[in-house]
TORSEMI-811792 format. One record per residue (C-alpha): residue number from 0; residue in three letters; x, y, z. Coordinates in Angstrom, 2 decimals, decimal comma, padded with zeros to 5 digits. Example, Ala and Ser with C-alpha at 12.3 -4.5 7.8 and 13.67 -1.06 7.14 Angstrom:
! TORSEMI-811792
+-----+------+---------+---------+---------+
|  nr | rest |      px |      py |      pz |
+-----+------+---------+---------+---------+
|   0 |  ALA |  012,30 | -004,50 |  007,80 |
|   1 |  SER |  013,67 | -001,06 |  007,14 |
+-----+------+---------+---------+---------+
END
This chain:
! TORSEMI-811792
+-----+------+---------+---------+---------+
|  nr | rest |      px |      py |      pz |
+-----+------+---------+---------+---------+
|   0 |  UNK | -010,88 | -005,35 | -026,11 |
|   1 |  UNK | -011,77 | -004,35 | -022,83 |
|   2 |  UNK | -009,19 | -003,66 | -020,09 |
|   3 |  UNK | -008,90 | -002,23 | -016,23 |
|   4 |  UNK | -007,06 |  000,12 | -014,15 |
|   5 |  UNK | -006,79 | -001,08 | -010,57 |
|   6 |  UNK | -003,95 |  000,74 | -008,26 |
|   7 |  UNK | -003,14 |  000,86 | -004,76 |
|   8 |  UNK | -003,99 |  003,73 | -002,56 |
|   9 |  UNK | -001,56 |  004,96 | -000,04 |
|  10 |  UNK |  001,75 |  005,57 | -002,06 |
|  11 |  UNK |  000,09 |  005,65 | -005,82 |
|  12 |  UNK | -002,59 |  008,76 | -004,84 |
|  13 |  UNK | -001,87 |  009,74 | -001,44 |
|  14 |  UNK |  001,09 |  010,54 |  000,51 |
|  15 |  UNK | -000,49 |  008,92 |  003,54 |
|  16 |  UNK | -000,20 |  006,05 |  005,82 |
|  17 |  UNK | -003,33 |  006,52 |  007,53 |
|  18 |  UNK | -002,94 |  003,78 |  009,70 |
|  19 |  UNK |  000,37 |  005,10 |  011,17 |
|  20 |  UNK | -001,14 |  008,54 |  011,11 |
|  21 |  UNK | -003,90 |  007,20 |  013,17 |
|  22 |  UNK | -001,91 |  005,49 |  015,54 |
|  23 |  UNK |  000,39 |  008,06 |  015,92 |
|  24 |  UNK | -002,76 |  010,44 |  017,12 |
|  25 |  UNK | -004,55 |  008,34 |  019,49 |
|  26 |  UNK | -002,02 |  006,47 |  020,92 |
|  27 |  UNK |  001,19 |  008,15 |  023,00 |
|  28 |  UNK |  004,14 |  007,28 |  021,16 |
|  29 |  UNK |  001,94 |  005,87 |  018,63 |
|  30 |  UNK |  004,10 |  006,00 |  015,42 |
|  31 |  UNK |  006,64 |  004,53 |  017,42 |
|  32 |  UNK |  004,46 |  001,29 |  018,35 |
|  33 |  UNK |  003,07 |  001,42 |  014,75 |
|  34 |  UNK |  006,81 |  000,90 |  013,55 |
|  35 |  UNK |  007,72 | -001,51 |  015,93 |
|  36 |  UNK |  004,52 | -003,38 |  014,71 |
|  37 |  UNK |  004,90 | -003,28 |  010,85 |
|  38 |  UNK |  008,07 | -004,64 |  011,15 |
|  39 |  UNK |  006,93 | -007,47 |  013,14 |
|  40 |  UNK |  003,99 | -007,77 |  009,97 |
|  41 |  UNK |  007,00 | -007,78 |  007,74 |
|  42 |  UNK |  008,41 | -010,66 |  009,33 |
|  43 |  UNK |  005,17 | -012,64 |  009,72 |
|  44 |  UNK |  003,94 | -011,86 |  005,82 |
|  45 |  UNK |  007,59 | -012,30 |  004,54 |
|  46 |  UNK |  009,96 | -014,62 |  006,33 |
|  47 |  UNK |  008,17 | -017,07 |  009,18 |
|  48 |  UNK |  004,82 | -016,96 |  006,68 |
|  49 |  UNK |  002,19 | -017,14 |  009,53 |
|  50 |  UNK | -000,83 | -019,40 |  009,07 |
|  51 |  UNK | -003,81 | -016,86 |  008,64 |
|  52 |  UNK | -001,42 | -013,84 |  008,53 |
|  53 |  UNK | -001,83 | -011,07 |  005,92 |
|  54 |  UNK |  000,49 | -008,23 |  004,43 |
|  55 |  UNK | -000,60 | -005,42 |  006,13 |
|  56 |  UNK | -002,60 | -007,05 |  008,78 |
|  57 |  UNK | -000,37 | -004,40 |  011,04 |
|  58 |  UNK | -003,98 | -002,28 |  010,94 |
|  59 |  UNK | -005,80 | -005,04 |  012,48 |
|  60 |  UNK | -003,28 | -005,52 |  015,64 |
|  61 |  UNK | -002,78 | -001,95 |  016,37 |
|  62 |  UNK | -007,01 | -002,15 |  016,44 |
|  63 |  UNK | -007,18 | -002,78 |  020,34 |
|  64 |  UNK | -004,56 | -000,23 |  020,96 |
|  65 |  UNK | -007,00 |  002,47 |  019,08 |
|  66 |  UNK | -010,12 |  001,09 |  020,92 |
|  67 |  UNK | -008,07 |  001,39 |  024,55 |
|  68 |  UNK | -007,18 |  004,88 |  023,96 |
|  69 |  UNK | -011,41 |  005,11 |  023,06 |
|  70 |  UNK | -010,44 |  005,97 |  019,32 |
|  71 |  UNK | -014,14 |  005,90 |  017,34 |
|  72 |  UNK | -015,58 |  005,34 |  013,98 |
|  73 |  UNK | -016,45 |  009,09 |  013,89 |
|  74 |  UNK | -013,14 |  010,51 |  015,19 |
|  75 |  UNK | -011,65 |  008,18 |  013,09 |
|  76 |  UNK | -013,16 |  009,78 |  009,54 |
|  77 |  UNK | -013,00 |  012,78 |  010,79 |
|  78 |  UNK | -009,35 |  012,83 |  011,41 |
|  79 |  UNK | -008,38 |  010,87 |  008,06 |
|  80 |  UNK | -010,35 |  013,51 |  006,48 |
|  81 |  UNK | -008,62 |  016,47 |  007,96 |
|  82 |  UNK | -005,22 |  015,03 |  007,43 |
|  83 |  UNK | -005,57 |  013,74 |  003,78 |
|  84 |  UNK | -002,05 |  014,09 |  001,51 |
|  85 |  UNK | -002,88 |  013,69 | -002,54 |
|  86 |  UNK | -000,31 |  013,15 | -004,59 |
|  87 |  UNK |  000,36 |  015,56 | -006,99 |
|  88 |  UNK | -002,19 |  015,32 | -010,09 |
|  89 |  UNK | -003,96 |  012,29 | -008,52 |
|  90 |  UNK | -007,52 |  013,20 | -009,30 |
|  91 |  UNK | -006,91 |  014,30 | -012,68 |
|  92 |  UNK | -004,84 |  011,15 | -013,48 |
|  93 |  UNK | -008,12 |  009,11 | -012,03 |
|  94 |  UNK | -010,36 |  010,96 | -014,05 |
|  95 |  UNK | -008,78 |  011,11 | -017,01 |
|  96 |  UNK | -008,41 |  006,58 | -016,39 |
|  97 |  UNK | -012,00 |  006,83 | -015,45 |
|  98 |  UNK | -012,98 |  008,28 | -019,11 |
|  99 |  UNK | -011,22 |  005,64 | -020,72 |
| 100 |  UNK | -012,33 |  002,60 | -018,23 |
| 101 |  UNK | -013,52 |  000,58 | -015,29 |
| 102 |  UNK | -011,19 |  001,74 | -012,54 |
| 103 |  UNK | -010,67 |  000,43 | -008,88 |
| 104 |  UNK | -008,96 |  001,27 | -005,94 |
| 105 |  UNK | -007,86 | -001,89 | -003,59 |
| 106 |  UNK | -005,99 | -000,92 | -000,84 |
| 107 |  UNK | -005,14 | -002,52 |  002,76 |
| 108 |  UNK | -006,34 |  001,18 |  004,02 |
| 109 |  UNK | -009,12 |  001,80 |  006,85 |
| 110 |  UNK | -012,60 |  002,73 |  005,06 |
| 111 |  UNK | -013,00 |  005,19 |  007,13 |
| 112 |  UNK | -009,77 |  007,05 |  005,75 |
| 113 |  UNK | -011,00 |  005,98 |  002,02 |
| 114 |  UNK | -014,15 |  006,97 |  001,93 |
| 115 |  UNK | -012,50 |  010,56 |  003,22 |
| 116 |  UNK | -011,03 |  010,03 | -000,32 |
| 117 |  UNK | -013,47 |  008,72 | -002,29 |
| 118 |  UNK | -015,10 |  011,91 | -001,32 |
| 119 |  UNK | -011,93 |  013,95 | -002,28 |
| 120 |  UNK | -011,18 |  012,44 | -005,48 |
| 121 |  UNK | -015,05 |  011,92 | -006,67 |
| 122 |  UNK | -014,06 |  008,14 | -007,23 |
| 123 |  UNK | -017,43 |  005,72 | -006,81 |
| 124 |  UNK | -016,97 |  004,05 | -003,07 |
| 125 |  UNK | -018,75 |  000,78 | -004,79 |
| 126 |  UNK | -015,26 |  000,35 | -006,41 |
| 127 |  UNK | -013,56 | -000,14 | -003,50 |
| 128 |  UNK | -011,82 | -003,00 | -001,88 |
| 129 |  UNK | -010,47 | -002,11 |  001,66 |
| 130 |  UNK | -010,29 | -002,99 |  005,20 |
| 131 |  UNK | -014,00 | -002,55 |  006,51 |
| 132 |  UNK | -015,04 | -002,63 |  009,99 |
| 133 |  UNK | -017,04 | -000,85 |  013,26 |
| 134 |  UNK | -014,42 |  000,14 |  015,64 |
| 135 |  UNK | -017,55 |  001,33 |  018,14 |
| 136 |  UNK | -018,96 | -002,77 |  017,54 |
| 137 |  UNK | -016,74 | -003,50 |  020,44 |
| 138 |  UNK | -016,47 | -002,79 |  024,32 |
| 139 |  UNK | -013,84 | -003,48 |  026,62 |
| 140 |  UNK | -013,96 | -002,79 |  029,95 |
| 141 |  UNK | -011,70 | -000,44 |  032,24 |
| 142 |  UNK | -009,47 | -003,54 |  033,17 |
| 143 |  UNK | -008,44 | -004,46 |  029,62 |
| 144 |  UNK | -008,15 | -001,04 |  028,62 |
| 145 |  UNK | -005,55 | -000,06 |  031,55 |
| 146 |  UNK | -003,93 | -004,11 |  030,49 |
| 147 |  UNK | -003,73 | -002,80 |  026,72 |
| 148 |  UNK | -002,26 |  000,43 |  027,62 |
| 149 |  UNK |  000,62 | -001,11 |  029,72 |
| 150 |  UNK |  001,17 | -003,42 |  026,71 |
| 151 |  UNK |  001,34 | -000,99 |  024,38 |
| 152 |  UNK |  003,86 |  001,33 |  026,07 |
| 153 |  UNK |  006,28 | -001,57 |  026,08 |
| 154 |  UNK |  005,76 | -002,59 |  022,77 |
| 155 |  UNK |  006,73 |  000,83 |  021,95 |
| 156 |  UNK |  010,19 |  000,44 |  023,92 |
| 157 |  UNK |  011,13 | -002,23 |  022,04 |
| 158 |  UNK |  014,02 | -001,58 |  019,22 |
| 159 |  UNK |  013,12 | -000,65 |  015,82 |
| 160 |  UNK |  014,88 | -003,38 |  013,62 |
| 161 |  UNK |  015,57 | -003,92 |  010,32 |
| 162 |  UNK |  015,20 | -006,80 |  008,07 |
| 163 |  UNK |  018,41 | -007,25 |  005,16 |
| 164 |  UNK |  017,20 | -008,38 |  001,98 |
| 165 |  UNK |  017,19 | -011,93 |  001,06 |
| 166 |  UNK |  016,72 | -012,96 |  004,46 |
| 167 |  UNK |  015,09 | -016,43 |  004,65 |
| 168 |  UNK |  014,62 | -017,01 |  008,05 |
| 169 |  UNK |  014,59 | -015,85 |  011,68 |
| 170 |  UNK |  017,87 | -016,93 |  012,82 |
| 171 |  UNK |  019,10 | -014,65 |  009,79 |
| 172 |  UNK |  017,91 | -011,61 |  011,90 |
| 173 |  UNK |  019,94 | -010,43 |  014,72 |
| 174 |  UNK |  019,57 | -011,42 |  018,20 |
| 175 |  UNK |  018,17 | -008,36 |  019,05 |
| 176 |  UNK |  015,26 | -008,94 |  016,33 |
| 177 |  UNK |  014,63 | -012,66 |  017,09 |
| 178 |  UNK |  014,24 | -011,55 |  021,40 |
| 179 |  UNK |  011,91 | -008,89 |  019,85 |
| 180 |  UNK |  009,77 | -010,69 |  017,48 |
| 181 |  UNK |  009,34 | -013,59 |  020,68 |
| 182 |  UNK |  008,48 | -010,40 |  022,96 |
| 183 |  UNK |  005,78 | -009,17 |  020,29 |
| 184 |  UNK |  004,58 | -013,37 |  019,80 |
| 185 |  UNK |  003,73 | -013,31 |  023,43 |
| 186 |  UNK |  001,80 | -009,59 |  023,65 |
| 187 |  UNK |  000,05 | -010,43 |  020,32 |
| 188 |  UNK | -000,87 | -014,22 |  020,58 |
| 189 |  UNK | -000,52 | -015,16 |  023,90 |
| 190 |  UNK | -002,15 | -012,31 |  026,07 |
| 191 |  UNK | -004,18 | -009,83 |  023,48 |
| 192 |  UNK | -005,69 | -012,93 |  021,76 |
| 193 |  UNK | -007,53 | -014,00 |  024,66 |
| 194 |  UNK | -009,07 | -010,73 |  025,92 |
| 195 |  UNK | -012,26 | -009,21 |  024,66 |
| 196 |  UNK | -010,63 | -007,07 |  022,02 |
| 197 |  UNK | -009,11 | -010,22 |  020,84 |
| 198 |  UNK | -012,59 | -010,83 |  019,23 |
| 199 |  UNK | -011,30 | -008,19 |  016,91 |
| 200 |  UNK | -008,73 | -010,22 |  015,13 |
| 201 |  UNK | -011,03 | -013,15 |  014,63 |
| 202 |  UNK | -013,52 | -010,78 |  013,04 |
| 203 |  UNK | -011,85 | -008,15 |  010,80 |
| 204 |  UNK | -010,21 | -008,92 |  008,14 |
| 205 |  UNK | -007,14 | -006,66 |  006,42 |
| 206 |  UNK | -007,46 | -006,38 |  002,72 |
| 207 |  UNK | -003,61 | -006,88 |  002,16 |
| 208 |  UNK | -001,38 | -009,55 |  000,75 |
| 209 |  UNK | -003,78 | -012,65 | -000,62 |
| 210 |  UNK | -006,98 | -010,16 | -000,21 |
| 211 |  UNK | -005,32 | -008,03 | -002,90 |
| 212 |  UNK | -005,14 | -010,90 | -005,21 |
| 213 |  UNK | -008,54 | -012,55 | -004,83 |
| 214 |  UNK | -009,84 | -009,05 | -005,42 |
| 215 |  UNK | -007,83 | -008,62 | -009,07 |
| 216 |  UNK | -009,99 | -012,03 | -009,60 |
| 217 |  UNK | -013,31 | -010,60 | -008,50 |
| 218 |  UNK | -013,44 | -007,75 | -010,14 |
| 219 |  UNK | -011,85 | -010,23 | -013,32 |
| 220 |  UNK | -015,05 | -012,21 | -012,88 |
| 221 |  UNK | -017,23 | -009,20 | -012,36 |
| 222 |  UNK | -016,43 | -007,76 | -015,79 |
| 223 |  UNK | -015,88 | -010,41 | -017,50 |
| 224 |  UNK | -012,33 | -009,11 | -018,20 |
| 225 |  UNK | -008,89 | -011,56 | -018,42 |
| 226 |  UNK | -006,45 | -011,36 | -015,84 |
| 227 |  UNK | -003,94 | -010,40 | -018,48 |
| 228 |  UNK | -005,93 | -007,39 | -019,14 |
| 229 |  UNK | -005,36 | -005,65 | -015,87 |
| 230 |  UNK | -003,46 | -002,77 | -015,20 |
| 231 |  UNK | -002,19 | -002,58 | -011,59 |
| 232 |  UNK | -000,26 |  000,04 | -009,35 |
| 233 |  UNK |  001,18 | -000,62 | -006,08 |
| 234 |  UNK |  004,03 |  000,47 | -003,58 |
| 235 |  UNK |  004,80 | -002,32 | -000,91 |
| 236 |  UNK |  004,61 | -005,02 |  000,62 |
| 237 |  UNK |  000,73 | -005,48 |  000,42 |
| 238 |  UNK |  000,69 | -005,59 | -003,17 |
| 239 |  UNK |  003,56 | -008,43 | -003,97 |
| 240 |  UNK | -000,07 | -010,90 | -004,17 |
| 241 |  UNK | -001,68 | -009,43 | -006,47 |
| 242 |  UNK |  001,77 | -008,00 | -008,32 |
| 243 |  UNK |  002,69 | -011,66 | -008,51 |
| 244 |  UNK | -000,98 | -012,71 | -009,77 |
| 245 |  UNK | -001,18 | -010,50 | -012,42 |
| 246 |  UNK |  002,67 | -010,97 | -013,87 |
| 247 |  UNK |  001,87 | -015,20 | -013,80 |
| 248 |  UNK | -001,44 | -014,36 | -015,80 |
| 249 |  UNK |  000,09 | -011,67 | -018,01 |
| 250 |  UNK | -001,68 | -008,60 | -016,96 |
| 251 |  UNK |  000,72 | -005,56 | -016,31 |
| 252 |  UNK |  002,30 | -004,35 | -012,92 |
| 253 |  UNK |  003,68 | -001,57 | -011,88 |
| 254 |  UNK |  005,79 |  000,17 | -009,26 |
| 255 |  UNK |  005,05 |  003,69 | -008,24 |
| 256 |  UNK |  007,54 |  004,70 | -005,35 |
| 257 |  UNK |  007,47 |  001,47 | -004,59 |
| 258 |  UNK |  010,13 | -000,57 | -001,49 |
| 259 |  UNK |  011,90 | -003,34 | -002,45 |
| 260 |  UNK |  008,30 | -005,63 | -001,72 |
| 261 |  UNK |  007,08 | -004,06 | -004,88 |
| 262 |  UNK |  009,60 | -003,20 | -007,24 |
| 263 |  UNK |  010,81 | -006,69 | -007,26 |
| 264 |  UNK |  007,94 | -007,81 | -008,95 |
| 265 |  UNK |  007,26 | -005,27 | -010,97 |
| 266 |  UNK |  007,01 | -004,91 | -015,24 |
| 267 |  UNK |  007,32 | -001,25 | -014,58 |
| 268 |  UNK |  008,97 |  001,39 | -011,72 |
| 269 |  UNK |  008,14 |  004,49 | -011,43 |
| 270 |  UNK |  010,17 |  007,62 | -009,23 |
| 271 |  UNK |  007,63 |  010,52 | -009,40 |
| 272 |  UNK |  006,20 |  012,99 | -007,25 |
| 273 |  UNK |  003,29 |  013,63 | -009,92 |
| 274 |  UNK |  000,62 |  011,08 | -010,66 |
| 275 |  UNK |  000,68 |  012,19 | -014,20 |
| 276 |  UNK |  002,95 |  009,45 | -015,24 |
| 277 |  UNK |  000,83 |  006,68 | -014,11 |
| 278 |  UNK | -001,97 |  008,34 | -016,39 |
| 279 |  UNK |  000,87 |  008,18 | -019,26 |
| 280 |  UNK |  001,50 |  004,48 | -018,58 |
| 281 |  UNK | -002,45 |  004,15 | -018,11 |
| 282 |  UNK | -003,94 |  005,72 | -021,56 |
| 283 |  UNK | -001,46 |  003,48 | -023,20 |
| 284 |  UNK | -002,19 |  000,29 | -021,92 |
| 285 |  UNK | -005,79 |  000,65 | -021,95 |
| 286 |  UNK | -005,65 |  001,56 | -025,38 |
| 287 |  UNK | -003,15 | -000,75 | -026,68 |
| 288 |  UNK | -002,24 | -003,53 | -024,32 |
| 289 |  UNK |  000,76 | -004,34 | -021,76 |
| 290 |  UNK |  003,64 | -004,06 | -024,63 |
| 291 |  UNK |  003,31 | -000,71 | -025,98 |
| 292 |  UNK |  003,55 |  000,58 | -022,27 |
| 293 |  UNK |  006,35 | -001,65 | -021,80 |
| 294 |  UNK |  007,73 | -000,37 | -025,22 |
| 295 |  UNK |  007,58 |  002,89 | -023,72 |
| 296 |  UNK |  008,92 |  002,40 | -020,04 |
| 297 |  UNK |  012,06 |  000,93 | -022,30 |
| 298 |  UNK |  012,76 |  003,97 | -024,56 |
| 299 |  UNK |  011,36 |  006,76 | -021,79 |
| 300 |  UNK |  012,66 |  009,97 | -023,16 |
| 301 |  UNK |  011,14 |  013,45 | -024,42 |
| 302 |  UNK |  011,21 |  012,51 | -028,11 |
| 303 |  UNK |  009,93 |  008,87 | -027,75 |
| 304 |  UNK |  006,56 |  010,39 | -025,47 |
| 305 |  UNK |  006,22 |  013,38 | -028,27 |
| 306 |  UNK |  006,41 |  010,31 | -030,80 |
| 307 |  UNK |  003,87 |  007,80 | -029,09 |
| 308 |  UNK | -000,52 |  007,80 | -029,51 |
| 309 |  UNK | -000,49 |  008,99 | -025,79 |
| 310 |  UNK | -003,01 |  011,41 | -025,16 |
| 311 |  UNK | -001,50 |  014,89 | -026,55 |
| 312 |  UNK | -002,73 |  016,49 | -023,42 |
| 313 |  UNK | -001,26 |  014,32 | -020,97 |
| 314 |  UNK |  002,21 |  014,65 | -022,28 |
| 315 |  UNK |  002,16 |  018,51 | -022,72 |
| 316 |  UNK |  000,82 |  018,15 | -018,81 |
| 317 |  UNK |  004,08 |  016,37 | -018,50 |
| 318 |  UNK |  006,43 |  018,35 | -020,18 |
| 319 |  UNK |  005,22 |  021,37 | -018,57 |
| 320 |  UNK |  005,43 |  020,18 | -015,18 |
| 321 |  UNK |  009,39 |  018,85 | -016,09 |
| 322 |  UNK |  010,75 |  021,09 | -018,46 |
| 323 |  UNK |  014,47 |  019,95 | -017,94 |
| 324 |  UNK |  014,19 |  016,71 | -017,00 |
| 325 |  UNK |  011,62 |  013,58 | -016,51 |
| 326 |  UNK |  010,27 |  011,61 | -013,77 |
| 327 |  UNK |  012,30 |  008,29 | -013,94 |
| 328 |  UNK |  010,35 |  005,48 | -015,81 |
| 329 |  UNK |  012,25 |  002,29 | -016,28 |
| 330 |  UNK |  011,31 | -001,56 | -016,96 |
| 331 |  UNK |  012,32 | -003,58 | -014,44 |
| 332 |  UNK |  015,15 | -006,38 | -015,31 |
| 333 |  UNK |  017,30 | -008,84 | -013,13 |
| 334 |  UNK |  020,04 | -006,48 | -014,12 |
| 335 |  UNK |  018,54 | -003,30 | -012,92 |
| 336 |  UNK |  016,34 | -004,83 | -010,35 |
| 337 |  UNK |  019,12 | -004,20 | -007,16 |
| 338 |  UNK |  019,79 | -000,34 | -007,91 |
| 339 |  UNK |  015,83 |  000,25 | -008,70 |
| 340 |  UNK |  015,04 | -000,59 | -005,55 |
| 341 |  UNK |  017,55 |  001,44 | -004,24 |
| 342 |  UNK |  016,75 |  003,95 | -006,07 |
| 343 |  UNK |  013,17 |  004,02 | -005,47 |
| 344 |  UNK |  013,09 |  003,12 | -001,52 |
| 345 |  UNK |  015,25 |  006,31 | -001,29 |
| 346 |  UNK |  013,09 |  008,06 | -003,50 |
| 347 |  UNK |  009,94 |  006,93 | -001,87 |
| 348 |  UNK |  011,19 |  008,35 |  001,99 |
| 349 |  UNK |  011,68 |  011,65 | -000,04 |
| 350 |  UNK |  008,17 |  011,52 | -001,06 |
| 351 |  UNK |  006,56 |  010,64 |  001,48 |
| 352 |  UNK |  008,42 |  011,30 |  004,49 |
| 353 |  UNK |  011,77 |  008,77 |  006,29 |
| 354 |  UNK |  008,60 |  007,15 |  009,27 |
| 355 |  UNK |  005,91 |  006,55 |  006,28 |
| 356 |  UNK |  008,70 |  005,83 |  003,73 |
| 357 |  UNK |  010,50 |  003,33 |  006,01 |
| 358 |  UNK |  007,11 |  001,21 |  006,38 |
| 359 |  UNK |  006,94 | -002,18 |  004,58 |
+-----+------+---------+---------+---------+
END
């Protein structure tokens, strides 16, 4: 029986969050504007539910902002390129998936930043699914640009806020949030929507949230493989879809330094800064289906890996790399749920950094 790796990109193999990176470069006080934005995405995706809105579709609206500041196609490879962050062991824990399987990449991520990669990793491009587009397609003129500037410097003035958990709707923010989020309404939908550049949110579309799971489906259809034989990794909020997909058809999900978006609907968590243990979780799923790498995320210890068909080679990889004490693997329960994603958000800004880690 046949079955797939698919994972996430940002988070799972890199340390980046190109997007923000981007940002952050060719806009002034771009990571703060990126922040500011992502929450507002968070609120859209999560709690008001937009009509049309993605996960993630934070890297289409910060898309003007790029083009004002005259951000390009090439500049925009060249910098993701320069500025690429693997996770530790990523391309051997790809190839060694890749001799076993089919493997994919879907990620919300620019293609300019993953065919930077692609290239990196030596992973095929034709597998894939991202957020594809021709910033240098469009032209504003002086007028907009100097009109997008001005809005984008008092975006970035606006307050950072946060959003508890369970919240269910907008008057369970604070007032502070819910003056925001209308201040952000009117910049996004009201002025930017009707310029030129506005063109570019009718025409590019953000491989995040729904995209994520319609592409577990086509590449199910593709190869002629069952839902419920798909492996898939993810990290936030632009993989609850396709997490939520894949648990209702019985494939296998799982967390790698994942927020609370994606350890709450995951089979497995993960808190590693090594790659290696997704390749653990990997070679035993592909060789002998979701419950014996459940079986193992349940008993994760030294002796239970030295005891399991897991490739020899991969665990003394492992053990090497922790000689006193393992990554945390755990399968996610209601009654572990709360503290594992604690655990993991906190573990995640360690990883990755408190401005990338922070990001829904």
């Amino acid at each position: 029986m046949k079955r797939l790796f698919v994972t996430d990109c940002e988070g799972p193999i890199s340390r980046n969050d190109n997007a923000f990176e981007t940002t952050a470069h060719f806009v002034p006080n771009g990571a703060r504007l990126f922040t500011v934005i992502s929450r507002y995405d968070d609120v859209l995706a999560d709690i008001t539910k937009k009509p049309g809105h993605r996960a993630g579709d934070t890297l289409k609206l910060v898309l003007p902002f790029l083009k004002a500041y005259d951000a390009t196609d090439e500049a925009m490879h060249g910098f993701s390129a320069r500025n690429l962050v693997l996770i530790q062991g990523a391309r051997d824990s790809l190839d060694h998936v890749r001799s076993m399987t089919d493997a994919f990449i879907v990620s919300t991520s620019y293609e300019h930043y993953m065919k930077a990669l692609c290239l990196a990793v030596n992973f095929p491009f034709k597998n894939v699914y991202c957020t594809r587009f021709r910033l240098d397609k469009y032209s504003i003129n002086e007028s907009e640009k100097a009109s997008l500037k001005q809005i984008a410097e008092e975006i970035a003035k606006l307050p950072v806020f946060e959003i508890p958990t369970n919240v269910k709707s907008l008057k369970d923010l604070s007032k502070e949030a819910q003056n925001t989020i209308q201040r952000l309404d009117e910049f996004f939908w009201n002025r930017i929507m009707h310029m030129e550049s506005g063109q570019i949110y009718a025409e590019v579309k953000s491989v995040g949230g729904i995209e994520k799971a319609e592409a577990m489906e086509k590449i199910s259809s593709k190869l002629n493989v069952r839902l419920a034989d798909i492996m898939y990794v993810g990290d936030s909020i632009t993989d609850e879809e396709a997490f939520k997909l894949l648990r209702k058809s019985g494939g296998l999900t799982m967390s790698f330094n994942g927020n609370q978006y994606a350890v709450r609907n995951a089979d497995i968590a993960i808190l590693s800064e090594n790659s290696v243990v997704t390749a653990i979780i990997a070679d035993l799923f592909i060789r002998f289906g979701k419950q014996s790498a459940l079986a193992l995320a349940e008993n994760w210890s030294r002796q239970t890996l030295q005891e399991s068909q897991v490739s020899k080679r991969l665990i003394n990889r492992l053990l090497q790399l922790y000689p006193s004490e393992l990554p945390k693997v755990s399968r996610v329960t209601n009654q572990n749920m709360e503290d594992l994603t604690d655990e993991s958000s906190e573990f995640r800004k360690r990883v990755r950094g408190e401005a990338i880690g922070g990001l829904g």
